[in-house]
VOGU-3710 file (C-alpha; in Angstrom, 3 decimals, decimal comma):
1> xxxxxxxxxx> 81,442/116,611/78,108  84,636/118,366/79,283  83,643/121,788/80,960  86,464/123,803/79,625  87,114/126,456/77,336  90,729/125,677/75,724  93,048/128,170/75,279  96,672/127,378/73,974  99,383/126,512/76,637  102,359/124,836/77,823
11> xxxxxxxxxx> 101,517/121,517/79,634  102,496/120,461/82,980  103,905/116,970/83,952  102,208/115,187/87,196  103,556/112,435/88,943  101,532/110,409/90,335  102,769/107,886/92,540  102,144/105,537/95,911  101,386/107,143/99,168  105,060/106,432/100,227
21> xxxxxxxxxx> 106,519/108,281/97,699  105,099/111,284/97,902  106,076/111,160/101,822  108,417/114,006/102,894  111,397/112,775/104,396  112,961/114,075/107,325  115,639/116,693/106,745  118,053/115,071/109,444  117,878/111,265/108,469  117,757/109,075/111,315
31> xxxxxxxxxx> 120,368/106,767/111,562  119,969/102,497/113,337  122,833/103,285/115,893  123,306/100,467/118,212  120,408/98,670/117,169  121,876/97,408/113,703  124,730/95,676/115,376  125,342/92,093/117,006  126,512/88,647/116,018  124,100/87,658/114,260
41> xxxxxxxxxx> 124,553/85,141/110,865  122,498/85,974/108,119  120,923/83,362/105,839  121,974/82,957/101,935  120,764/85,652/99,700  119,139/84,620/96,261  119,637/87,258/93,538  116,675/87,660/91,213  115,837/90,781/88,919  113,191/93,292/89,281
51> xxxxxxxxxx> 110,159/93,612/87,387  112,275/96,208/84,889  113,584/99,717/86,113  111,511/101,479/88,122  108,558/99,422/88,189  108,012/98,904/91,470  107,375/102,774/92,079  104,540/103,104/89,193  102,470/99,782/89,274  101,854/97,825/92,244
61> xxxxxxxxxx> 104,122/97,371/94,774  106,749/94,479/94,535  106,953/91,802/96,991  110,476/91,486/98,343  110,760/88,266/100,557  113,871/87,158/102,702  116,762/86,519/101,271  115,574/87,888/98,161  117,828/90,789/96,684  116,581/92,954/94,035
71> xxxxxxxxxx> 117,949/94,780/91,306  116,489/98,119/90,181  117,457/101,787/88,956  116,239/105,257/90,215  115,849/106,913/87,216  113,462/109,973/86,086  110,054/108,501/85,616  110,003/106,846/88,844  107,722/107,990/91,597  109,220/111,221/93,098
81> xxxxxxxxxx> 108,673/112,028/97,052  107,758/115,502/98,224  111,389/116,194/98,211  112,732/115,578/94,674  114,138/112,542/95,142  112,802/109,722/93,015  112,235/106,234/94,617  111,252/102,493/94,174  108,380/100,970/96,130  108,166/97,825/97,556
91> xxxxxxxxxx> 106,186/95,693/100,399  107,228/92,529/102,557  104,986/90,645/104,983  105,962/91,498/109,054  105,392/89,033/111,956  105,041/90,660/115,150  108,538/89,843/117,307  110,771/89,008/114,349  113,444/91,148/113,226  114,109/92,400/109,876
101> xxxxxxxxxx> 117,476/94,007/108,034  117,338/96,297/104,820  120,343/96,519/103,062  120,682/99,572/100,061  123,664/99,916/97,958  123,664/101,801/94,820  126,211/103,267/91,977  126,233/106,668/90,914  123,973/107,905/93,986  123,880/108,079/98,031
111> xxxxxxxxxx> 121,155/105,048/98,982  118,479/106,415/101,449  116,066/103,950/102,558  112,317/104,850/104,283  110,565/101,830/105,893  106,833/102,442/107,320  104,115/99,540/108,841  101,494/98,639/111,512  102,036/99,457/114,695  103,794/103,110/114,231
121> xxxxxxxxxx> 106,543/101,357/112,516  108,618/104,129/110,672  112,302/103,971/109,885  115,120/105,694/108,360  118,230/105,592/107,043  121,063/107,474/104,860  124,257/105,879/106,145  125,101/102,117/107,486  126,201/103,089/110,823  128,519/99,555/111,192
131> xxxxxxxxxx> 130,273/100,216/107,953  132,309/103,418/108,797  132,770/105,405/105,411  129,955/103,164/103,223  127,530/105,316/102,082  125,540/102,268/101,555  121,674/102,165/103,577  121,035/99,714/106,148  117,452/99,253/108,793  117,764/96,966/111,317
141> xxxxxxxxxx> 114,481/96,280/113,346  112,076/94,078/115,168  108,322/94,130/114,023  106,028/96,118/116,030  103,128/94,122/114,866  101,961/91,449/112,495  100,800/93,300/109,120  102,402/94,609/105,303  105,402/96,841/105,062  106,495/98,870/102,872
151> xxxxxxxxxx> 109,886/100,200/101,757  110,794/102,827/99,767  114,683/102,697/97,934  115,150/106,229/96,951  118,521/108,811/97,251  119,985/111,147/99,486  119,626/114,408/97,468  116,828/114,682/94,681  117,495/114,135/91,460  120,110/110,984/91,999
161> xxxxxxxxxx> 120,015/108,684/89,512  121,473/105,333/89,532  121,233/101,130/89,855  121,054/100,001/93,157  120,574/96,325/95,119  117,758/96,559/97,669  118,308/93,222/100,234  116,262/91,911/102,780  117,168/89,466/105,637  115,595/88,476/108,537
171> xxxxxxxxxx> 117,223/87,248/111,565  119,724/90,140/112,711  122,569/92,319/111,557  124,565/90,342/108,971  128,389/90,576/109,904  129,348/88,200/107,048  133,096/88,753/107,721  132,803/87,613/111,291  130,030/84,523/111,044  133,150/82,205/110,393
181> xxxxxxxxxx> 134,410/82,883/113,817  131,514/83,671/115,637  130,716/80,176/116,694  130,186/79,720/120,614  133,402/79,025/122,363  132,006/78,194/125,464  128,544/78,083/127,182  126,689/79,782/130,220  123,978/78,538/132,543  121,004/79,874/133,847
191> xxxxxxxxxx> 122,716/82,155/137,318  126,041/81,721/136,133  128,368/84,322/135,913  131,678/83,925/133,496  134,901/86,423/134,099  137,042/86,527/131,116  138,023/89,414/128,615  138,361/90,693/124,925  141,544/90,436/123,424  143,907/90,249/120,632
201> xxxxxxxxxx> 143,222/87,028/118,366  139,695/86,919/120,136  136,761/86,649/116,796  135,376/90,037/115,423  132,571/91,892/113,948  133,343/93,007/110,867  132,982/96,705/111,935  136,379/95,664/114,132  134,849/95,026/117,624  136,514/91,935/119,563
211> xxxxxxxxxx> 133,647/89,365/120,642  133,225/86,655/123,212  129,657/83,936/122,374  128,616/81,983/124,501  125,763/78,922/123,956  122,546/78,790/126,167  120,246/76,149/126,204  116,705/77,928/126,681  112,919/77,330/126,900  110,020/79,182/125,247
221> xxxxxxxxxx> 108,752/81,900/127,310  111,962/81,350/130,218  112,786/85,534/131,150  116,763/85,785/131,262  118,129/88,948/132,838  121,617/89,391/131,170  124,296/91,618/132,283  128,255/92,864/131,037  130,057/94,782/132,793  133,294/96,476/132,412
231> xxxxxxxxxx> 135,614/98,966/133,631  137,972/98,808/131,142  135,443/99,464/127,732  131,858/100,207/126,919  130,102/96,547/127,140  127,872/96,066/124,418  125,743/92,469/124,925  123,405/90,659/122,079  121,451/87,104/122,381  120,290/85,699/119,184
241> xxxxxxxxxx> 118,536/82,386/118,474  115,674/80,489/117,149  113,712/82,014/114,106  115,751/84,783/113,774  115,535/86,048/117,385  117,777/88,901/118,364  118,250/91,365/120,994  121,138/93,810/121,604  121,392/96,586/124,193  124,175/99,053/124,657
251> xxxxxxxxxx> 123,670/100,813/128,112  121,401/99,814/131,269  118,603/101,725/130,979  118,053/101,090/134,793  121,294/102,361/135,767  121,768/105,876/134,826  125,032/106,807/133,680  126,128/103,492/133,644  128,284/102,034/130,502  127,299/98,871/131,811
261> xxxxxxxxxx> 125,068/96,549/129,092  122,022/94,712/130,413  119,558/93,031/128,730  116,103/91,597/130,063  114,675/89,021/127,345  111,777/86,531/127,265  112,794/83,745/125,048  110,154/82,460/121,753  110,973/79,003/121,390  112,820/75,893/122,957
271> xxxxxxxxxx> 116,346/75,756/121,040  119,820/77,156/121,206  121,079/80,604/121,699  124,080/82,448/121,502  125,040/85,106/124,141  128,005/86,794/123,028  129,934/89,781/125,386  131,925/92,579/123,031  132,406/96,468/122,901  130,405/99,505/121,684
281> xxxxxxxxxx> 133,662/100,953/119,840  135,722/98,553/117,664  139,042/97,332/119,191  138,417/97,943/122,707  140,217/95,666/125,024  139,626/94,421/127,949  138,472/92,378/131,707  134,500/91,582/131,863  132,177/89,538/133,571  128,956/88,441/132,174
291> xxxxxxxxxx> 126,072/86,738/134,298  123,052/85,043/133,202  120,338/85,476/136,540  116,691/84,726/136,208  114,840/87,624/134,635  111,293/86,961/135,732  109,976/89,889/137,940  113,285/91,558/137,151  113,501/95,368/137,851  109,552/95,137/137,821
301> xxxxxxxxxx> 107,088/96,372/141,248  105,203/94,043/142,653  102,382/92,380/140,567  98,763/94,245/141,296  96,626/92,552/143,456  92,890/91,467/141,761  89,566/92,620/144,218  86,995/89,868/144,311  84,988/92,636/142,420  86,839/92,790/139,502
311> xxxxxxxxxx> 86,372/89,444/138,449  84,898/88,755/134,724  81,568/87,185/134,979  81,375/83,522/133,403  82,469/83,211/129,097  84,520/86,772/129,936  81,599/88,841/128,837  81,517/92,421/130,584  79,501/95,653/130,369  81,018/98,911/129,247
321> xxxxxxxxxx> 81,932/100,936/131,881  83,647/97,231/133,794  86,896/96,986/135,232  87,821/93,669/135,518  91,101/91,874/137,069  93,095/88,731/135,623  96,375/87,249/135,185  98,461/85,451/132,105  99,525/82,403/133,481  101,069/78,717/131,963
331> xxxxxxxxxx> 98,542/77,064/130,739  96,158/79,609/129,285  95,600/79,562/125,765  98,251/81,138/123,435  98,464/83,124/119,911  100,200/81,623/117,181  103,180/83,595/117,824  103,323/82,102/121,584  101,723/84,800/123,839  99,365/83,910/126,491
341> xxxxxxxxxx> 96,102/85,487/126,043  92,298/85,888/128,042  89,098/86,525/125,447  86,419/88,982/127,050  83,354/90,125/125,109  81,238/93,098/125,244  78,113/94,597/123,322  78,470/97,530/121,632  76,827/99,337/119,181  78,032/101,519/115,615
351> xxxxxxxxxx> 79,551/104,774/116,765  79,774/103,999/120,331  83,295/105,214/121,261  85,048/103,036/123,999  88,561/102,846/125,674  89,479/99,393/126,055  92,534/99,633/128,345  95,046/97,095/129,956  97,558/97,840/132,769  99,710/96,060/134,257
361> xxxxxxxxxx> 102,898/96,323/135,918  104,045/92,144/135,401  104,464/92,555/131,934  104,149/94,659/128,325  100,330/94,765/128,378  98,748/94,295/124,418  94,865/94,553/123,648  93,348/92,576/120,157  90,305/93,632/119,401  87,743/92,131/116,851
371> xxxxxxxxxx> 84,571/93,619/115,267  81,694/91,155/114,637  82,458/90,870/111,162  86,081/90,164/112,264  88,375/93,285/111,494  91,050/93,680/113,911  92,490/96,434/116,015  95,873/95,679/117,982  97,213/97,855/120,288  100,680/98,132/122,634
381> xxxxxxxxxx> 101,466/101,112/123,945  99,154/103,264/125,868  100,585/106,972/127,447  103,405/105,347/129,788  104,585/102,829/127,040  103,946/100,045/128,729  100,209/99,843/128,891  97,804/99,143/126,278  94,629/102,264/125,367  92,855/101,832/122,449
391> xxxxxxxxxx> 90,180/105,049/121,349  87,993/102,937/119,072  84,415/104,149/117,535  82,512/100,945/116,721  82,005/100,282/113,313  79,201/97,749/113,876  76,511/97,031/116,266  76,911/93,951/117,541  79,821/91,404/119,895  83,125/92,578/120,247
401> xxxxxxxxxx> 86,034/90,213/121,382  89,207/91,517/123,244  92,439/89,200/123,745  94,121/90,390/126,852  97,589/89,569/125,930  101,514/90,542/126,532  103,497/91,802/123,924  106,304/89,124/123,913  106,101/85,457/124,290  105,715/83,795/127,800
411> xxxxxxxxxx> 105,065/87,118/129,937  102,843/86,367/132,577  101,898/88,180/135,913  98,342/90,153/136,895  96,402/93,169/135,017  93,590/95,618/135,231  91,283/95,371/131,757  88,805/97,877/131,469  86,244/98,596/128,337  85,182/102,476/129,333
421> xxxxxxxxxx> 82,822/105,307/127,366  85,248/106,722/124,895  85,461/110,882/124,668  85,762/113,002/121,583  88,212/114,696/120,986  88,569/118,585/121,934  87,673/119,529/118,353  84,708/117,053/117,948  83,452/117,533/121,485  83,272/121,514/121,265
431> xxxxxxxxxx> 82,306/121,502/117,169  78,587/123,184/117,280  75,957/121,652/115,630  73,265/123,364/114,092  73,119/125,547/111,038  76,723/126,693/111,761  77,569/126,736/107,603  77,413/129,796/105,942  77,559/129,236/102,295  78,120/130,477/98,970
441> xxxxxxxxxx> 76,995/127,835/96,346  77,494/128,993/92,661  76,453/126,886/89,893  76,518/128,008/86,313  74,625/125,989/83,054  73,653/128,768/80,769  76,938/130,664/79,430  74,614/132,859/77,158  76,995/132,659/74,177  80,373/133,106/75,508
451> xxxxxxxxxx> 80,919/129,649/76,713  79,783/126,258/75,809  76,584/125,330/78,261  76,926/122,781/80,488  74,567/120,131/82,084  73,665/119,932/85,879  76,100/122,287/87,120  73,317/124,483/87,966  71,756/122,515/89,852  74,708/121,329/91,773
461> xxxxxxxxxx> 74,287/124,578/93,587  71,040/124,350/94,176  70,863/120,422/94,912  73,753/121,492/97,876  71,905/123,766/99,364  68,550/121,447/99,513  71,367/119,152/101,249  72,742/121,015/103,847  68,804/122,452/104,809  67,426/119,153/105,173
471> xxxxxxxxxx> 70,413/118,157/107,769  69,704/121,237/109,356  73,702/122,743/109,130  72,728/125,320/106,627  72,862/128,998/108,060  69,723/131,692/106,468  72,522/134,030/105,676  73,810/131,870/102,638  72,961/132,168/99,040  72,733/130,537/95,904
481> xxxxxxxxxx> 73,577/132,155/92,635  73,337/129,957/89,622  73,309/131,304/85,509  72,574/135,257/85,069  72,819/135,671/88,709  76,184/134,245/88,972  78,221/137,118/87,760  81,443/138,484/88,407  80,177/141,398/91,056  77,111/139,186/92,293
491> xxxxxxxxxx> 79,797/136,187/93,891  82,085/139,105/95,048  79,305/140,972/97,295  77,894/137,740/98,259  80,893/136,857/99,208  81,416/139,527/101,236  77,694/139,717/102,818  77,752/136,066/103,874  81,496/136,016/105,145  80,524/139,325/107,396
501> xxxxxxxxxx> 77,704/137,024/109,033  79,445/134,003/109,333  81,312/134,155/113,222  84,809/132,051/114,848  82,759/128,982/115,512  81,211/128,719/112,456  81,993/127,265/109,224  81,874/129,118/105,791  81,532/127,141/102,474  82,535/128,616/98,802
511> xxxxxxxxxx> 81,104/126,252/96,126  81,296/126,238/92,214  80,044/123,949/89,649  81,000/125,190/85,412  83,582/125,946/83,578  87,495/126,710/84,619  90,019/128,115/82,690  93,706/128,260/82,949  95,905/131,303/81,286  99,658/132,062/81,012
521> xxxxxxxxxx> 100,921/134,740/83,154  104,625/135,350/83,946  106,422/133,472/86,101  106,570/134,601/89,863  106,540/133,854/93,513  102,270/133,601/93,197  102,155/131,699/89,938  105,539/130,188/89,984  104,310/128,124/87,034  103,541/130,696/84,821
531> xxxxxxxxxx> 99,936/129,625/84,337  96,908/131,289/86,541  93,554/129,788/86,944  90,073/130,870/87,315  86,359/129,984/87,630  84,396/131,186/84,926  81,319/133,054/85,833  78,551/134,508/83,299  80,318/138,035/82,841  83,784/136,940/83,342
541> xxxxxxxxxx> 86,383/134,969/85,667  88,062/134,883/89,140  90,889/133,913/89,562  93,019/131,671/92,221  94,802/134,838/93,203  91,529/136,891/93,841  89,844/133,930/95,430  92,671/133,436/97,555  92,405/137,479/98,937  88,673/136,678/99,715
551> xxxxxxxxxx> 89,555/133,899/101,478  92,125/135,939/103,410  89,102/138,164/105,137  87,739/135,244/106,600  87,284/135,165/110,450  86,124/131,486/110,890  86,237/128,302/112,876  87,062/126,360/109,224  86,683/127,585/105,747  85,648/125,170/102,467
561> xxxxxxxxxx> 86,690/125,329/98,995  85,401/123,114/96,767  85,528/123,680/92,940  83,872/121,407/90,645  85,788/122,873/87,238  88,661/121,975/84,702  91,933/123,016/86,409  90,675/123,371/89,529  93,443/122,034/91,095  95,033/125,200/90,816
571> xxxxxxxxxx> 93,410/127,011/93,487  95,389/124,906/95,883  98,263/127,082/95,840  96,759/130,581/96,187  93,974/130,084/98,437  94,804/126,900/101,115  98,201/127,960/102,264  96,600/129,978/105,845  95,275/128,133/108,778  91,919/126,573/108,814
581> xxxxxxxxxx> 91,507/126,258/104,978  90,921/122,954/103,231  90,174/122,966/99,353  88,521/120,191/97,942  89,313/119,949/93,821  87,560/118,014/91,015  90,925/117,840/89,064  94,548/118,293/88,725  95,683/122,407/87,822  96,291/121,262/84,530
591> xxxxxxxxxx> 93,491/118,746/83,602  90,175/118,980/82,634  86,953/117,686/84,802  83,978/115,558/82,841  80,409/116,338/83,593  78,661/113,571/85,687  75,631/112,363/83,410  75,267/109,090/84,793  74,353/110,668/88,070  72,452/113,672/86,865
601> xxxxxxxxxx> 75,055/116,048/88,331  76,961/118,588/86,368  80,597/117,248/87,897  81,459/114,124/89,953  82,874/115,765/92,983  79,004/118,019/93,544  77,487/114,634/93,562  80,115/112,687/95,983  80,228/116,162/98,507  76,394/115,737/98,495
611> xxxxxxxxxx> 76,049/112,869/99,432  78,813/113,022/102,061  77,591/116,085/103,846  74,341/113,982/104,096  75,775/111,262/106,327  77,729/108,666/103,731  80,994/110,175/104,907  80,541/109,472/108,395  82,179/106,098/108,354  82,394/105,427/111,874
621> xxxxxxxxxx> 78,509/106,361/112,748  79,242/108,803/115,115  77,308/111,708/113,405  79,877/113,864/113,034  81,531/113,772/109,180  85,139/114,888/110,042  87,488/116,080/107,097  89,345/113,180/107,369  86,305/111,381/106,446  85,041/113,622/103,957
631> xxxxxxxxxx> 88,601/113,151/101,686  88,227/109,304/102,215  84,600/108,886/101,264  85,447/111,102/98,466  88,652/109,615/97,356  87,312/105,696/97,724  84,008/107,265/95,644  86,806/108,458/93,065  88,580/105,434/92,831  85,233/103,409/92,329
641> xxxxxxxxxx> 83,346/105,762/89,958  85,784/107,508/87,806  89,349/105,755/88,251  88,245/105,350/83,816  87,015/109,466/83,178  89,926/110,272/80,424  90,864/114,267/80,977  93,128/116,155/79,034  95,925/119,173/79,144  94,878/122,470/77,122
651> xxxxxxxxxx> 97,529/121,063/74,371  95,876/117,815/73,847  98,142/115,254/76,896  95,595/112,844/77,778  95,279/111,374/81,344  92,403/110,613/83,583  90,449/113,004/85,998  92,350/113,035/89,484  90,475/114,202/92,564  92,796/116,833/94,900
661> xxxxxxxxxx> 92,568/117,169/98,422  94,568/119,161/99,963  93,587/119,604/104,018  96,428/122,655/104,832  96,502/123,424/108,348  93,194/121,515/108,627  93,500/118,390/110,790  91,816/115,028/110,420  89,068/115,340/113,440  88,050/119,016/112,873
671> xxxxxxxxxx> 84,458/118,222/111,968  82,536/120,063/109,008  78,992/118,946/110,064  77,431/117,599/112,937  74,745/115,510/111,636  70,917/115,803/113,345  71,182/112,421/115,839  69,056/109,671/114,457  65,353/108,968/116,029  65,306/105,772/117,835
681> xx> 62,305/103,152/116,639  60,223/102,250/119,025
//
């Protein structure tokens, strides 16, 4: 049954779209700078069509592989981001170390390319910054971590329309006009040093810089600690080599103010590689000298010394709370991608919350840790960049492994590793528990006559409130109103009563299960779509805008809406735009919401918030439900139990019933509940 009463109006048209797409994109677009340079070759590309225009940014995501280019067209229909501008999705498989090159060109429109992945990876682009004057897109980068990308081909301005070629390569920047002449003219040994200089008649890039290559004959996991130097132009040095290896550095980062290029690089894989001396601007000229030295320890203190007390006991098992000393050395065992790596275990228990940490100063330090049931969590950086912290709460009772690793191939040298009590966070460690939620839980069946009855939705009020008193979270100053209580005046005063009781620290909840409505109104700055929306009570309606003035009197630590009603989406606009207020929605503004008879429950989003204020949404057992785990446990419960509910406009569009979640200013770890902790069996 739809709970609805349908007046005539205009419909509205919703996107909907992958998460990527609705991403906002930065309003000053960063550009790849030095790092989408070097002479590099790039393999063959294969041309093959996409799945049909626009495709890839409604259905699931297309697969781009390298030296694949596709063909596509941004075109209304497509998904749209935040922004305006539409865009194409894709994805593309990422191994840790290896670098990757987007290429965007397009007719008709400025190419804009957005690239997010594991590991914090997050790139953009407007401009190719080694084509001067191309408005074309281009991402050069090495993969943070093994994992899925995804890439979204979309426009500079919104609204661009257009075909476009979306390319991927691996291996380096691609300066096809160069590659001919880019061969090594001579080669370099390890602590050599070569004087010579760039010249007229020397090879190019095809962005116009002069280059010098060199050949090296390396070994997996040897540490080379290249420098250029010059007085007579900004050095610029790359190496490049097996498996699409790559590495190019402008300025010595250990030299301040130096123009000087140095690079310090541990090599993947036996084979060839090409070092290759040129310039930062194109046609510099010029005397250099370029030495190859022996890069292990380079720059680097002295290698921590290991107490007899922080050894691991025998199998690497340790105890939460351990610190524990090691080293990476030749001949311990290695990850697929060539890493050495030492396995330690601990015990641990569902929503324990540890700090597994790794410090060293020898090398890039890089924790891998694995649940019993074997999901993984990988970790780099920790606060000075080079160490590894991971915050994990256990998912599991149960052994944990850890792989004490590096982040590159063939680093070695001694570390700290430490598995430590985890802390909450500021919000979750100073959250109250208790019956900190003052509520007001409305829920109306019986219309008497001037609305269609519905099923349940009275006692989704009162089924809420049974809820939040058996966890012990309810506070005696809320109320529930349900049928011929549940009028206009009788939500207002309660609304006022329980909102003067509730205090900063608290929490105050405004429920409704029954019928919405939606009305035209003019156009404005509060309704700028020219359609207001309301709750419908036994006597009459409130509306967004009034519910959104209530809201406004609040003095709390976090205020709830959560409307279980056609339109409800609506309320969004009017009521969470002020800090501290997240709404939680049954359906889009302009769609209607079914009644939940297979669950007894007059709307699907009363039954999932039940059930998730009870303890379901605390996903990682740490008896605190979080809004960021109250909008996933209700959006997976969405997707699972009524992904198939057909909905409908006022004017007859038919669509499917879309949960809305929109958190405002509320952030992912402010907790909602602190459930009662668990009795132990004995």
């Amino acid at each position: 049954m739809l709970r609805t009463i349908l007046v005539a109006t205009t419909a509205l048209t919703v996107l909907t779209a992958p998460v990527l797409a609705q991403t906002m994109r930065p309003d000053t677009p960063a550009v790849g700078g030095q790092t989408a340079r070097g002479p590099a070759s790039t393999p063959p590309v294969q041309t093959v069509p996409a799945q049909s225009s626009g495709q890839a940014g409604r259905q699931a995501l297309e697969v781009l592989r390298p030296g694949q280019s596709v063909r596509g067209r941004l075109e209304p229909g497509d998904a749209t981001l935040s922004t305006g501008e539409y865009a194409d999705n894709y994805s593309f498989a990422l191994r840790r170390g290896e670098t990757y090159e987007l290429t965007l060109s397009g007719t008709g429109f400025d190419p804009y390319l957005i690239v997010r992945g594991p590991g914090g990876l997050s790139e953009d682009n407007d401009d190719d910054p080694a084509a001067r004057g191309s408005r074309d897109s281009r991402i050069h980068f090495t993969a943070p971590a093994d994992g899925e990308a995804t890439v979204a081909a979309t426009s500079y301005q919104s609204g661009e329309t257009g075909a476009y070629t979306l390319r991927l390569t691996t291996g380096g920047a691609a300066p096809a006009a160069s590659q001919a002449t880019a061969a090594p003219a001579g080669s370099i040994r390890l602590g050599q040093s070569v004087s010579s200089a760039l010249e007229s008649g020397d090879d190019t890039l095809a962005s116009g810089e002069f280059i010098d290559a060199y050949s090296f004959a390396g070994r997996r996991g040897q540490q080379l600690d290249i420098r250029l130097s010059s007085s007579a132009f900004d050095p610029y040095a790359a190496v490049t080599g097996p498996n699409g290896f790559s590495e190019y550095n402008d300025d010595d980062a250990t030299a301040e103010g130096s123009r000087d290029s140095r690079l310090l690089v541990t090599l993947p894989a036996d084979g060839d590689y090409v070092i290759s001396a040129t310039s930062y601007a194109s046609g510099e000229r010029g005397a250099y000298r370029l030495s190859v030295e022996d890069g292990a320890g380079a720059g680097k203190p002295p290698s921590m010394a290991v107490a007899p007390a922080e050894q691991a006991s025998p199998g690497g098992a340790i105890q939460i709370g351990q610190t524990v000393g090691g080293a990476l050395t030749p001949g311990d065992d290695t990850l697929d991608s060539g890493e050495y790596f030492d396995l330690y275990t601990f015990t641990g228990r569902r929503g324990d919350r540890v700090a597994v940490q790794l410090t060293s100063s020898a090398f890039d330090a890089y924790t891998i840790v694995r649940t019993p049931s074997g999901e993984q969590f990988d970790n780099d950086d920790g606060e000075d960049g080079t160490d590894s912290r991971q915050q994990i709460i256990l998912p599991e009772d149960g052994e944990y492994q850890v792989q004490v690793t590096s982040f590159r191939p063939g680093e070695t040298g001694s570390y700290r590793f430490t598995v430590e009590p985890g802390r909450e966070s500021a919000r979750q460690a100073t959250a109250p528990g208790g019956p900190r939620i003052h509520a007001v839980m409305v829920g109306v069946s019986d219309y008497a006559g001037t609305a269609n009855n519905l099923s349940f939705t009275d006692e989704d009020a009162r089924k809420l409130a049974e809820t939040l008193q058996r966890e012990g979270s309810l506070n005696e100053a809320s109320v529930v109103l349900t049928n011929a209580e549940a009028t206009v005046e009788g939500v207002r005063s309660a609304f006022a009563r329980v909102a003067a009781q509730a205090r900063p620290d608290d929490v105050f909840l405004f429920f409704f299960s029954g019928h919405g409505n939606q009305t035209e109104v003019p156009v404005s700055g509060v309704e700028p779509d020219g359609k207001s929306e309301a709750i419908v009570l036994r006597d009459g309606e409130i509306s967004d805008v009034e519910m959104g003035e209530l809201f406004a009197g609040l003095d709390t630590r976090l205020a709830l809406l959560v409307i279980d009603s056609c339109f409800s989406g609506g309320f969004a606009r009017n009521v969470v735009d002020r800090p501290g207020v997240m709404g939680l929605f049954s359906s889009e503004e302009d769609l209607t919401s079914a009644v939940a008879d297979k669950f007894r429950a007059g709307g699907y989003l009363s039954h999932f918030l039940r059930e998730g204020l009870s303890g379901e949404a605390d996903l990682d057992g740490d008896r605190l439900v979080t809004a960021g785990e109250l909008s996933t446990y209700l959006r997976r419960q969405f997707r699972t139990e009524v992904e198939d509910v057909e909905s409908e406009t006022q004017d007859g569009q038919r669509n499917y019933q879309n949960l809305v979640i929109d958190r405002g200013g509320v952030q992912v770890d402010d907790v909602i509940v602190r459930l009662p902790v668990e009795a132990s069996g004995g």
